[in-house]
C-alpha positions as CSV (number, residue, x, y, z in Angstrom):
1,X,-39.9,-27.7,0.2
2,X,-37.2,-29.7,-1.3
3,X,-34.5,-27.7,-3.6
4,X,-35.5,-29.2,-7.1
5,X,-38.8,-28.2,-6.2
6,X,-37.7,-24.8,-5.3
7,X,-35.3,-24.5,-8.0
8,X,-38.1,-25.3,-10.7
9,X,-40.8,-23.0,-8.8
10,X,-38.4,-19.8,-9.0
11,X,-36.8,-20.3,-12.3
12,X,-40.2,-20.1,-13.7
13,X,-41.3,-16.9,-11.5
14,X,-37.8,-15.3,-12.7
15,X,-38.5,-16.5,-16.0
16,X,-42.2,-14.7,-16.0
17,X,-40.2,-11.2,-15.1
18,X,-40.4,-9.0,-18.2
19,X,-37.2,-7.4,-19.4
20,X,-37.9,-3.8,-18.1
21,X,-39.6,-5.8,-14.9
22,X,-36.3,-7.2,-14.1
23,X,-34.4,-4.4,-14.6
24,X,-36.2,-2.1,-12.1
25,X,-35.9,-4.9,-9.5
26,X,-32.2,-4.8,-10.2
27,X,-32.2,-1.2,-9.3
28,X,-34.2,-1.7,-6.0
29,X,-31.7,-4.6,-4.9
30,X,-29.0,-2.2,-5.8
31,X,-30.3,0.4,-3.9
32,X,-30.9,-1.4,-1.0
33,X,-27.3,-3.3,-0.8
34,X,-25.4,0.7,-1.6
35,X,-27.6,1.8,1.0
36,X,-27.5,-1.3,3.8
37,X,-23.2,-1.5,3.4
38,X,-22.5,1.6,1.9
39,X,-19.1,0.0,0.2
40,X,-16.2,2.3,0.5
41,X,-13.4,3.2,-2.2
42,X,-11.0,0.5,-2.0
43,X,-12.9,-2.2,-1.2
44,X,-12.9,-5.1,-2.6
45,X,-16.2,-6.5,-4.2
46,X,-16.5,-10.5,-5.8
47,X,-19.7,-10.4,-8.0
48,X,-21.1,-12.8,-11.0
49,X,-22.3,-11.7,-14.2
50,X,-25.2,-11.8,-14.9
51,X,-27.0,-15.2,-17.2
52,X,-29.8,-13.1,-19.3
53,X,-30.8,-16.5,-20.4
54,X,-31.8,-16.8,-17.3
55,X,-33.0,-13.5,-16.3
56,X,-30.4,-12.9,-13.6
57,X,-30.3,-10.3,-11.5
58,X,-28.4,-7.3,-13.8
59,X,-25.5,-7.1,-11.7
60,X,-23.7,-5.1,-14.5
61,X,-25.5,-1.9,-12.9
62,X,-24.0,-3.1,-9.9
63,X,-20.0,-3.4,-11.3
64,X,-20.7,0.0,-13.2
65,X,-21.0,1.7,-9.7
66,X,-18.5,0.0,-8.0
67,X,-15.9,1.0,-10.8
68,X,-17.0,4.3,-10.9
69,X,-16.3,4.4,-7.1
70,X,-13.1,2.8,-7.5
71,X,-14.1,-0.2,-5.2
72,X,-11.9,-3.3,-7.1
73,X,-14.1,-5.5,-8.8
74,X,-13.4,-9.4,-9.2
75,X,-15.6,-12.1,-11.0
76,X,-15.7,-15.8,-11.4
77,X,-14.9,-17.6,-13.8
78,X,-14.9,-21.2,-14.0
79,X,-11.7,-23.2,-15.0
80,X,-12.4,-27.7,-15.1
81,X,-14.3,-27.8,-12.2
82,X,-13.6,-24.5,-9.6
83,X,-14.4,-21.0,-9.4
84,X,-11.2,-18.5,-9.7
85,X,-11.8,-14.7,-9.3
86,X,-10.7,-12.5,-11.6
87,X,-9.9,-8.8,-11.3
88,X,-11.7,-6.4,-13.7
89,X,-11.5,-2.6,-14.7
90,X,-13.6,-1.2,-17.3
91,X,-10.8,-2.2,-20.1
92,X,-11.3,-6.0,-19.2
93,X,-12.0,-7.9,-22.5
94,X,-14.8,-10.5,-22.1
95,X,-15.9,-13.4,-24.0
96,X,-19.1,-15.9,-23.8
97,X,-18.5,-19.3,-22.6
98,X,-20.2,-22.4,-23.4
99,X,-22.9,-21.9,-21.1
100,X,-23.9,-18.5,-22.5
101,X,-21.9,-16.9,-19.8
102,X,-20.0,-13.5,-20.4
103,X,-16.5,-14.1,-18.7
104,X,-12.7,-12.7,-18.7
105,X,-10.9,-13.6,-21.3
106,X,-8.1,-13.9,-18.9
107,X,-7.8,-16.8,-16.4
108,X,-5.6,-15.1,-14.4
109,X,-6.6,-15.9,-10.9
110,X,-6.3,-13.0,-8.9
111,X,-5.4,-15.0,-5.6
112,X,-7.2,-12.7,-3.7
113,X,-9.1,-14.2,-0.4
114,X,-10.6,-11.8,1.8
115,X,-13.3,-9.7,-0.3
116,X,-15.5,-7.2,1.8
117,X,-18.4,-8.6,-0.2
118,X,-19.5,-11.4,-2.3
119,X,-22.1,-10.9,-4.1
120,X,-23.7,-14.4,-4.5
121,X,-26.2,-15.7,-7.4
122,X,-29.4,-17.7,-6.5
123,X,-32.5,-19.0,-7.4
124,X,-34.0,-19.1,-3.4
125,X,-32.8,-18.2,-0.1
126,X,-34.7,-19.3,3.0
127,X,-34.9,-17.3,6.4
128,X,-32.1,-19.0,7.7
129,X,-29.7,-17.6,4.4
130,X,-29.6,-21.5,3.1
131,X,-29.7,-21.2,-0.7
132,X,-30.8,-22.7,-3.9
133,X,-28.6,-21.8,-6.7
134,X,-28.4,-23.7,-9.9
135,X,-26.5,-27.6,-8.3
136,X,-23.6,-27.2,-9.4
137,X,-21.6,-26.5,-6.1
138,X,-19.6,-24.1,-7.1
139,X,-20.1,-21.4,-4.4
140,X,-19.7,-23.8,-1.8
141,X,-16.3,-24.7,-2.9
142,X,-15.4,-20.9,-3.3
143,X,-16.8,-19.8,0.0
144,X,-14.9,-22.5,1.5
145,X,-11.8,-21.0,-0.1
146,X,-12.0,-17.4,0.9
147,X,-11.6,-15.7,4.3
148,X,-14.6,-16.0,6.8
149,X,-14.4,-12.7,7.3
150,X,-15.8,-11.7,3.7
151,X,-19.3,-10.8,3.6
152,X,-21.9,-13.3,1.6
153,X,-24.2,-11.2,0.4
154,X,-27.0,-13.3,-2.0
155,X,-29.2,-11.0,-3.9
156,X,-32.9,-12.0,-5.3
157,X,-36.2,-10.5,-6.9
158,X,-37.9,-12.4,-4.5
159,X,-38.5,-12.7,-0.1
160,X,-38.1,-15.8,1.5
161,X,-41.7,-17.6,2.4
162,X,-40.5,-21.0,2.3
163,X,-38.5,-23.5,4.3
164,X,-35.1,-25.4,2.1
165,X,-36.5,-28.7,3.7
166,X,-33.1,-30.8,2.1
167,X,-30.4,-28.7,3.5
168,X,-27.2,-30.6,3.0
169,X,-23.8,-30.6,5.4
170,X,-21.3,-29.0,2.7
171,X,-23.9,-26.0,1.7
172,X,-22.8,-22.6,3.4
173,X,-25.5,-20.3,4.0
174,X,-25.0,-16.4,2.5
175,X,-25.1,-14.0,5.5
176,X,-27.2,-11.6,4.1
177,X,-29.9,-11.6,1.5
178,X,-30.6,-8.5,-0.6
179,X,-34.0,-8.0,-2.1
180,X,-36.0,-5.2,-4.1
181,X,-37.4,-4.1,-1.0
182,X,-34.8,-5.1,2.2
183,X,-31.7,-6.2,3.1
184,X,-32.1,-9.3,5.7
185,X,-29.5,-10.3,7.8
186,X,-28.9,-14.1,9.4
187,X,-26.7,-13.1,11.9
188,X,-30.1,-12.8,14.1
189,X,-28.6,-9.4,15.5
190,X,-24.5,-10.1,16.6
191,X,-22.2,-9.3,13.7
């Protein structure tokens, strides 16, 4: 299946997701991605807030816990036309951008490279960890910019079942895809 297809098929399934719907299945994928990596205290954790236009994933559940276990927290923010990462603690001030989307007010970029996990919006992963996020590019460029070594980690309310039939050269894969009921890797079993 072709990614605008894709794209407009799970928009509207994540879009059919009731409120308390969607924020169960953000306590399964949490669940599953505390118990799969079981992140440490001192790790370092790149995560996205969540769009509740678009019925995101509630990843604030997600940055809660990870504060509270003192693993350090950055998020994107988009400044022209990259992603930075931004360091948070719970005193961080936030505002909503243009696009409805609850960022730092700082655009401090925190310079940092090598994050143990980053936690990766999208609207479709396939079995092979290709993804279908909203076209904009912007995690492309940022996984290109940070270490290898860092764990991509997309989360989803949904399984693969379907093939991305229009993969392109410049899309990087996620290397792991949490879901409300598994954690999948694409490493096909050497890590």
């Amino acid at each position: 299946m072709l990614k605008a297809e894709l794209r407009k098929k799970y928009m509207q399934k994540r879009k059919a997701l009731s409120i308390d719907e969607a924020f169960l299945l953000s306590e399964k994928i949490l669940d599953n991605f505390l118990n799969y990596f079981q992140p440490e205290a001192g790790q370092k954790v790149h995560i996205f807030i969540p769009i509740e236009k678009f019925n995101e994933i509630n990843t604030n559940i997600f940055i809660k816990v990870f504060l509270e276990k003192n693993i350090r927290v950055f998020v994107p923010k988009v400044l022209t036309d990259r992603l930075i990462s931004v360091e948070i603690t719970e005193e961080t001030v936030f505002e909503t951008n243009s696009w409805g989307i609850s960022e730092p007010v700082s655009n401090e970029d925190s310079g940092e490279l090598h994050f143990d996990f980053v936690i990766t919006p999208l609207l479709y992963c396939d079995h092979k960890g290709n993804r279908v996020g909203y076209g904009k590019g912007f995690y492309d460029g940022f996984f290109q910019s940070i270490s290898a070594a860092s764990k991509k980690v997309g989360i989803n309310y949904f399984s693969p079942d379907e093939n991305i039939d229009d993969v392109w050269e410049n899309d990087i894969p996620v290397d792991y895809l949490a879901t409300p009921t598994d954690v999948l890797s694409f490493f096909n079993g050497s890590e």
